[in-house]
VEXDREN-2710 file (C-alpha; in Angstrom, 1 decimal):
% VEXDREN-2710
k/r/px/py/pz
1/UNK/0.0/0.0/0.0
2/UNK/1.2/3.7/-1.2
3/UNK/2.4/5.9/1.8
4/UNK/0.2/8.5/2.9
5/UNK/2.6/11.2/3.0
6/UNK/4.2/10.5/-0.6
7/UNK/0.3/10.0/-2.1
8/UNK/-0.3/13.9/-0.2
9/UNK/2.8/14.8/-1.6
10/UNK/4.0/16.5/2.2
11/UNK/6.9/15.2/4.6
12/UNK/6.5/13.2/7.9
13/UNK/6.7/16.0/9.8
14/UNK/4.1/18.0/7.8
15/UNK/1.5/20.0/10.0
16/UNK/-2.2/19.9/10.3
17/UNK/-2.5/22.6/8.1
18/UNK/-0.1/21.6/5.2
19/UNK/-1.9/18.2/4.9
20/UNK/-5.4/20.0/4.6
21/UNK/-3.6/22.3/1.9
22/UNK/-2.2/19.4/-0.1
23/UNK/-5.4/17.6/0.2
24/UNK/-7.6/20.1/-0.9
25/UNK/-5.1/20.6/-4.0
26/UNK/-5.1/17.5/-4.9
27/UNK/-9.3/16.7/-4.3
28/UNK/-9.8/19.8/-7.0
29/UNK/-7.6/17.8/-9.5
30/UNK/-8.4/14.7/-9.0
31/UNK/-12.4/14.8/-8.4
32/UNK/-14.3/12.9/-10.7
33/UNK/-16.5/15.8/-12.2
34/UNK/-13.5/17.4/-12.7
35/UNK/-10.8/15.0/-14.2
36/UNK/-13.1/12.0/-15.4
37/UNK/-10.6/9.4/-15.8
38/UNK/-10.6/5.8/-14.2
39/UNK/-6.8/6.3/-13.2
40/UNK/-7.9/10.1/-11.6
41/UNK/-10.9/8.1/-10.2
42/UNK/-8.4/5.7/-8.1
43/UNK/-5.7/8.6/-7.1
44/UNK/-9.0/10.6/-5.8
45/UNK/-9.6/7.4/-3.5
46/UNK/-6.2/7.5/-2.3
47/UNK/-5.8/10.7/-2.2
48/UNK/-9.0/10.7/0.1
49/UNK/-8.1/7.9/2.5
50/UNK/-4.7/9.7/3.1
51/UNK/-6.4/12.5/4.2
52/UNK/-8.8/10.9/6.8
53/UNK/-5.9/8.8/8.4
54/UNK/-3.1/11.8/8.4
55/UNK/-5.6/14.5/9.5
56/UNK/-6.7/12.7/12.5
57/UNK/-3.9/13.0/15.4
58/UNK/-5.1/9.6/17.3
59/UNK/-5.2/7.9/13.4
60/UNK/-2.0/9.3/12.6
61/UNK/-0.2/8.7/15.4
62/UNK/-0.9/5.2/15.2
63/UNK/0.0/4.9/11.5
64/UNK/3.9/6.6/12.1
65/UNK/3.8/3.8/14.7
66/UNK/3.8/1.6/12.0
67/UNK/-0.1/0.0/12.7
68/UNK/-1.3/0.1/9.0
69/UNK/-3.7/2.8/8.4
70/UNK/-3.6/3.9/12.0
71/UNK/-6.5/1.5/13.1
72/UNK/-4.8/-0.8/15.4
73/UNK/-7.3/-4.5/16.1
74/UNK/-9.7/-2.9/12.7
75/UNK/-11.7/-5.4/11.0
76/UNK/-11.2/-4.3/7.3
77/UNK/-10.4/-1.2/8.1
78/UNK/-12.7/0.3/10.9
79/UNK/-12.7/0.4/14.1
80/UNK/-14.7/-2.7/15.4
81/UNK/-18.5/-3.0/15.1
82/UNK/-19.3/0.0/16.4
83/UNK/-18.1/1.5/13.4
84/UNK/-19.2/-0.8/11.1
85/UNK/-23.1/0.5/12.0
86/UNK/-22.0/3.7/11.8
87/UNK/-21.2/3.0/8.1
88/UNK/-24.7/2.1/7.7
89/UNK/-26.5/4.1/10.0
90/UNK/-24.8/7.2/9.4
91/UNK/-24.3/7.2/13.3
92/UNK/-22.0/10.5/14.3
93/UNK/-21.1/11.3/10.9
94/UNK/-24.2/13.9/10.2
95/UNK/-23.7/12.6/6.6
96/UNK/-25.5/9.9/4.6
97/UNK/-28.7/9.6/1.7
98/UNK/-30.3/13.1/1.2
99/UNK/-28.0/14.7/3.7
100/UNK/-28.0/18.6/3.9
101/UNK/-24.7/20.9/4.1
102/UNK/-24.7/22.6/7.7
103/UNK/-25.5/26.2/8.3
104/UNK/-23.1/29.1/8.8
105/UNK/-25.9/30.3/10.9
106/UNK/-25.5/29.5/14.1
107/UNK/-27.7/30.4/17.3
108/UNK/-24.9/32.8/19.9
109/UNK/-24.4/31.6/22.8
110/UNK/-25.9/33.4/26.1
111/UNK/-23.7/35.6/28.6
112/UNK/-23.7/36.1/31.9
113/UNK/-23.0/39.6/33.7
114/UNK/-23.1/40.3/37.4
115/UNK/-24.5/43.7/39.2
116/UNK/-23.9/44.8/42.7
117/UNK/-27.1/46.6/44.4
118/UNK/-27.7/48.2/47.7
119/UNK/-30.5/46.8/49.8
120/UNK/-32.5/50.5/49.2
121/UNK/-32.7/49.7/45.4
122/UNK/-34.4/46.0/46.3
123/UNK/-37.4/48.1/48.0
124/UNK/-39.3/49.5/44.8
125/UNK/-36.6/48.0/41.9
126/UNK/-34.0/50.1/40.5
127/UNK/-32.5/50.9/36.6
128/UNK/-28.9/50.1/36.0
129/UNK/-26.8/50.6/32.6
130/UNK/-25.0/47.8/32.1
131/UNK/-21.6/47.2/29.9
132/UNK/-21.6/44.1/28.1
133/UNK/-18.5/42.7/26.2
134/UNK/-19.8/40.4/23.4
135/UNK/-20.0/39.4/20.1
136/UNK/-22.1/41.7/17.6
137/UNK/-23.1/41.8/14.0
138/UNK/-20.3/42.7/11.8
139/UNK/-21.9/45.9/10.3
140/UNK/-18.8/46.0/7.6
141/UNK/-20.1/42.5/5.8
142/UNK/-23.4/42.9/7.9
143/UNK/-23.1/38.7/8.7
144/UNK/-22.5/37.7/5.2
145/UNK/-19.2/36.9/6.0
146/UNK/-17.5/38.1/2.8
147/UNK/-16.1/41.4/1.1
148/UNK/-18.3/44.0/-0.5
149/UNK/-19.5/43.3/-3.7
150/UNK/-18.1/38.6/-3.7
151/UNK/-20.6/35.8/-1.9
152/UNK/-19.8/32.0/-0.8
153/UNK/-19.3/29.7/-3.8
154/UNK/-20.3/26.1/-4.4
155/UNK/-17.6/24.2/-3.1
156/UNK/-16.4/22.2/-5.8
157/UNK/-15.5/18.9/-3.9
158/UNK/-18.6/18.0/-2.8
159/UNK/-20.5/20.0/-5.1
160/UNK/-22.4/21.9/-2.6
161/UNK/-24.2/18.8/-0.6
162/UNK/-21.7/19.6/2.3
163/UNK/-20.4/15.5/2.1
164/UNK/-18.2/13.3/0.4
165/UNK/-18.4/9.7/-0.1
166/UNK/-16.0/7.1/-0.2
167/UNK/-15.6/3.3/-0.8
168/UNK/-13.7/1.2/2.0
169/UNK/-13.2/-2.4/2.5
170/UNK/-15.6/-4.0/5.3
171/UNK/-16.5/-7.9/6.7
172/UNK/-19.1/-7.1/4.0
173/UNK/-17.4/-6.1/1.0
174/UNK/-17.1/-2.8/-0.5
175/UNK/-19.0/0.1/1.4
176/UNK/-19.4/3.1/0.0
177/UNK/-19.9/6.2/3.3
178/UNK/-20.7/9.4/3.5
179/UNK/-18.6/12.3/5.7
180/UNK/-18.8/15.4/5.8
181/UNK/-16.3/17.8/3.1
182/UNK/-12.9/18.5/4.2
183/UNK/-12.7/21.4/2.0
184/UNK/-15.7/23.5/3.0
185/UNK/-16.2/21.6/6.2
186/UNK/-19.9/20.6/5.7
187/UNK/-21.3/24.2/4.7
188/UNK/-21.3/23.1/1.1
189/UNK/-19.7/26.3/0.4
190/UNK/-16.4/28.1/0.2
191/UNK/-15.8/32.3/0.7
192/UNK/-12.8/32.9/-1.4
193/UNK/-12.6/36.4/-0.3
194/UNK/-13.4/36.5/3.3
195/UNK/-14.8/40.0/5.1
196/UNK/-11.3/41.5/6.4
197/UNK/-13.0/43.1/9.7
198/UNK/-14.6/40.1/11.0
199/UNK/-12.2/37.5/9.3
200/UNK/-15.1/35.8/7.8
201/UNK/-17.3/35.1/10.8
202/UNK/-20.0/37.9/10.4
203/UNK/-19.5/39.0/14.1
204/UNK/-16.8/40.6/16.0
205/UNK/-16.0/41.3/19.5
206/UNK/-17.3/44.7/21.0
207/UNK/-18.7/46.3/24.2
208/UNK/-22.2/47.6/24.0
209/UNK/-24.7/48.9/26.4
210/UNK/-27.9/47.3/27.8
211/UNK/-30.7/49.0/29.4
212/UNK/-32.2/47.0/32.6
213/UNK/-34.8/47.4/35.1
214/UNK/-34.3/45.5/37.9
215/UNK/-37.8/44.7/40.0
216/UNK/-37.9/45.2/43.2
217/UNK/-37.7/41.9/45.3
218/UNK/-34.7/40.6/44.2
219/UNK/-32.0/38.8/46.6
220/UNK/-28.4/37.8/46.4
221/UNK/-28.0/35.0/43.7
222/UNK/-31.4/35.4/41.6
223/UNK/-30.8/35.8/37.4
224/UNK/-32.6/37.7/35.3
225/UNK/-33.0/36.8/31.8
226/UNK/-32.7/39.0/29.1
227/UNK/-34.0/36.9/26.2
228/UNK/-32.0/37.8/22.9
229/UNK/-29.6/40.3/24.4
230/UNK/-26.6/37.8/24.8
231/UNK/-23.9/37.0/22.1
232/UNK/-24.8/37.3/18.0
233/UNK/-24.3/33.9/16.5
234/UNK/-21.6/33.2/13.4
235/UNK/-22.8/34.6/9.7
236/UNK/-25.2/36.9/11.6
237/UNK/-27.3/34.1/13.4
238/UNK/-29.8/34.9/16.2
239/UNK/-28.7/36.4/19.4
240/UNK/-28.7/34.4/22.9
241/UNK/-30.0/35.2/26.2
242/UNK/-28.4/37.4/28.5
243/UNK/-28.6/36.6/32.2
244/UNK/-28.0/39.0/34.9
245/UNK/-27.2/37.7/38.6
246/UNK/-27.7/39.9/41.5
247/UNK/-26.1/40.6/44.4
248/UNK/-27.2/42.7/47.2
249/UNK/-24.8/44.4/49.8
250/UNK/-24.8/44.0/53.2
251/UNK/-26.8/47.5/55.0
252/UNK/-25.3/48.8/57.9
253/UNK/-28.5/48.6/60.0
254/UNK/-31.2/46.8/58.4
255/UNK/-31.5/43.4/57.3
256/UNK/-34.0/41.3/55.6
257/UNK/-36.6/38.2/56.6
258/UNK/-38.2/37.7/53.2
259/UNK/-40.3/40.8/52.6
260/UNK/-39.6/42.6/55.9
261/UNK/-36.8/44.9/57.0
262/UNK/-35.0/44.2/60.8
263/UNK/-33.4/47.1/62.8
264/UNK/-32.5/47.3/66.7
265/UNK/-33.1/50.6/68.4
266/UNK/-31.1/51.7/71.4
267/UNK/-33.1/53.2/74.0
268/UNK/-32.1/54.8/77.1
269/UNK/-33.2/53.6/80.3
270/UNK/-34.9/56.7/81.2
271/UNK/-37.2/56.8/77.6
272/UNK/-38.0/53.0/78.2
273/UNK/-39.3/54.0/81.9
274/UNK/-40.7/57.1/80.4
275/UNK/-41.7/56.6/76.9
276/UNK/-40.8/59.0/74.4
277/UNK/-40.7/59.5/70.9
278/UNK/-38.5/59.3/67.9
279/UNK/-37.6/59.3/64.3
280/UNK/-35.5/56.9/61.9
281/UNK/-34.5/57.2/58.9
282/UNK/-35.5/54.2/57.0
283/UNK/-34.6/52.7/53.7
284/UNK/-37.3/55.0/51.8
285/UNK/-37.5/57.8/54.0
286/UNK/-38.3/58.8/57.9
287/UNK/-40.3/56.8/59.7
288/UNK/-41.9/58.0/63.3
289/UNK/-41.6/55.5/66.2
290/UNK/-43.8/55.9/69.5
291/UNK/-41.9/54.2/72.6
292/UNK/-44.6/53.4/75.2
293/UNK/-43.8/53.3/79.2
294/UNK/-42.1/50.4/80.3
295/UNK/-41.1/49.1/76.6
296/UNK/-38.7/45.7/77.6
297/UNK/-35.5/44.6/75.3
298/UNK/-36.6/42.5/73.1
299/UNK/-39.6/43.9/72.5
300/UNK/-40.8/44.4/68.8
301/UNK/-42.5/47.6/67.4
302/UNK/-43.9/46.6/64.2
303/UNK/-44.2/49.8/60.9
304/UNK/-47.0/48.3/58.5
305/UNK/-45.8/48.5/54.8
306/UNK/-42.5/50.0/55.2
307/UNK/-40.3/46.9/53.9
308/UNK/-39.7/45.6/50.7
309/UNK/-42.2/45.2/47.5
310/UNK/-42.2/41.8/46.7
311/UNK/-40.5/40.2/43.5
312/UNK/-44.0/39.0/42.5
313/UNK/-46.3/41.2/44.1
314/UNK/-47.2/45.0/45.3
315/UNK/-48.1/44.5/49.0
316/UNK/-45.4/45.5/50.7
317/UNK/-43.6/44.0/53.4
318/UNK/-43.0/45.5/57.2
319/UNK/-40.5/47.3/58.9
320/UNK/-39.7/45.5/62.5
321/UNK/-37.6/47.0/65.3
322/UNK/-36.5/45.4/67.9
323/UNK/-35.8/47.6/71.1
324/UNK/-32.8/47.5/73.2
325/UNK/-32.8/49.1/76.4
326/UNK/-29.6/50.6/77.2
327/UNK/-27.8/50.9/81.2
328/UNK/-25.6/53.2/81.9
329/UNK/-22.7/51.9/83.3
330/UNK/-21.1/55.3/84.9
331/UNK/-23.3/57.3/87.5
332/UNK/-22.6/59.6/90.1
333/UNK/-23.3/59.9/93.4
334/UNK/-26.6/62.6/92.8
335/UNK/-27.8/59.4/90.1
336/UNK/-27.5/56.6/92.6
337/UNK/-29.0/58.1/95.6
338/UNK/-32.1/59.0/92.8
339/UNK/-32.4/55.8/91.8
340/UNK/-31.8/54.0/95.3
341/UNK/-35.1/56.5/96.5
342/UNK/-36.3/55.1/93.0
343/UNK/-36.3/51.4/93.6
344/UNK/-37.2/51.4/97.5
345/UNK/-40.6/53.1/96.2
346/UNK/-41.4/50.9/93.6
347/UNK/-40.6/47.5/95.2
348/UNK/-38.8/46.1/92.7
349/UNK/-39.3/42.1/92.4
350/UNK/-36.2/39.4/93.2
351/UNK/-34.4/38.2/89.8
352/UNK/-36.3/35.3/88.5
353/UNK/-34.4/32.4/86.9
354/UNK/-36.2/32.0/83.7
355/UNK/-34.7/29.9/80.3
356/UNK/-31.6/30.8/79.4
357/UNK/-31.5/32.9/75.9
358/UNK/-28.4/33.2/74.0
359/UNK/-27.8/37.0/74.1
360/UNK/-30.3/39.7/73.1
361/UNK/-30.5/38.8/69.2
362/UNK/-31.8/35.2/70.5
363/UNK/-34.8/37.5/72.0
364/UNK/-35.4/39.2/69.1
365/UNK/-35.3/36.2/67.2
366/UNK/-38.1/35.0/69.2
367/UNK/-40.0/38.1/69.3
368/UNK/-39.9/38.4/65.3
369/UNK/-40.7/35.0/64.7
370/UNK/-44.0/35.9/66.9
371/UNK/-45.1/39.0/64.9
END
């Protein structure tokens, strides 16, 4: 049997590229509709089954190692069984009886871009500009793929079906298969003069800017899909999606239990004994808080409607503070003898033992859970 590398014409050491080059050479002189002879005929077969075996780096590797035509333990050339039903079947070749040549049209893939809000912009939604690095239509060639004025041609190996056939030897006999065209790799076309901005892909690389409005609801880790905004597929197929994942900072003094917003007031002793009242300044404005006489730590006060909109929904959530009373630690001497008068005249209980609660947050825990 011929070598592969004298039938291609290319040394041992020849690269992927230089074997497709010589085979492609070659295929347009030798093709049958081409050069018609029964000795061009048989060269074309060669030429063919060179190409398969020296173009394939597992195939190849094993012919240099001196294993035939690379297809160590084949039956007749192929690979086992497995193969031999691909053959008929067509199995993994995408080839075979009324096959079609692919399309450079291909759906883009989707992108994924991340944005950073504060928890004020979950409470009613917020609008963010977004910068998106992608692929995009090539406006030069405007996803044709080729220069002004020139358009794919019929590839004239496989004649514009996208496939070549070839006889090989089988258990069976002579078995003619079907795979797709090296030369125009399945398209059934060729661009001779490919569009010099995109380099013949009908997209290229660019940063663009997408418009968003981001509902209000959303927590850390939820994605929002932007259905055709992501990357424009090859020779100016559709776009994909574009997802969006959130991610809210931390807030210095609220937090949030589903739709409601958590905050701890400090209150001095005195305005717990007293009562008093006060203004905060929540995520969406003030908000007025009444203290009653004798308010306890851990107690709850409860705002109606003053937490977040829900992601699905327009009944708010509510705003829940907890209450810490605050001791004072450093008193004088005028302080303790008011206080002393203070406790002999109300009669203060003994300390209880009651169920142990790990620190203050435990209480409010507790309290919250109960509202």
């Amino acid at each position: 049997m011929a070598d592969h590398y004298e039938v291609l014409g290319v040394s041992r050491d020849a690269s992927t590229d230089e074997i497709k080059k010589a085979y492609r050479r070659l295929a347009r002189q030798l093709h049958p509709d081409v050069n018609p002879g029964e000795d061009a005929a048989e060269r074309f077969k060669l030429v063919t089954h060179a190409y398969d075996v020296l173009s394939d780096d597992e195939s190849r590797r094993r012919y240099d190692m001196g294993g035939g035509d690379g297809a160590a333990g084949n039956f007749g050339g192929f690979g086992g069984f497995g193969d031999i039903f691909e053959t008929f079947f067509g199995a993994g070749q995408g080839g075979g009886r009324g096959a079609r040549p692919r399309s450079r049209r291909e759906r883009g893939q989707d992108a994924l871009v991340r944005v950073t809000l504060d928890l004020g912009d979950v409470v009613f939604g917020a609008h963010r500009d977004i910068e998106v690095d992608t692929a995009v239509l090539c406006e030069t060639c405007n996803g044709s793929c080729c220069q002004e004025g020139t358009s794919p041609v019929t590839c004239d190996i496989c004649g514009g079906s996208g496939h070549v056939q070839r006889q090989v030897r089988s258990l069976l006999g002579n078995v003619v298969t079907s795979q797709p065209c090296g030369t125009c790799e399945g398209y059934g076309t060729t661009i001779p003069y490919p569009c010099g901005t995109c380099g013949g892909q009908g997209r290229v690389r660019s940063r663009r800017t997408v418009s968003l409005d981001i509902p209000a609801g959303v927590e850390t880790g939820l994605r929002l899909q932007l259905p055709g905004s992501g990357e424009v597929g090859k020779a100016g197929g559709p776009n994909g999606d574009l997802y969006v994942e959130v991610t809210v900072n931390p807030h210095p003094a609220f937090s949030r239990d589903g739709d409601d917003l958590l905050a701890t007031l400090e209150v001095a002793m005195t305005d717990a004994i007293l009562g008093t009242e006060t203004t905060i300044q929540g995520l969406d404005g003030e908000v007025d808080l009444e203290i009653r006489p004798g308010v306890q730590s851990g107690d709850v006060l409860t705002i109606k409607g003053r937490g977040i909109t829900p992601l699905r929904g327009s009944q708010r959530g509510d705003l829940r503070v907890g209450v810490q009373v605050l001791t004072p630690t450093k008193i004088d001497s005028a302080q303790r003898r008011l206080i002393e008068d203070f406790a002999k005249k109300t009669k203060a209980p003994e300390p209880q033992l009651a169920q142990f609660q790990q620190g203050l947050f435990s209480k409010f825990r507790d309290r919250f859970r109960s509202h």
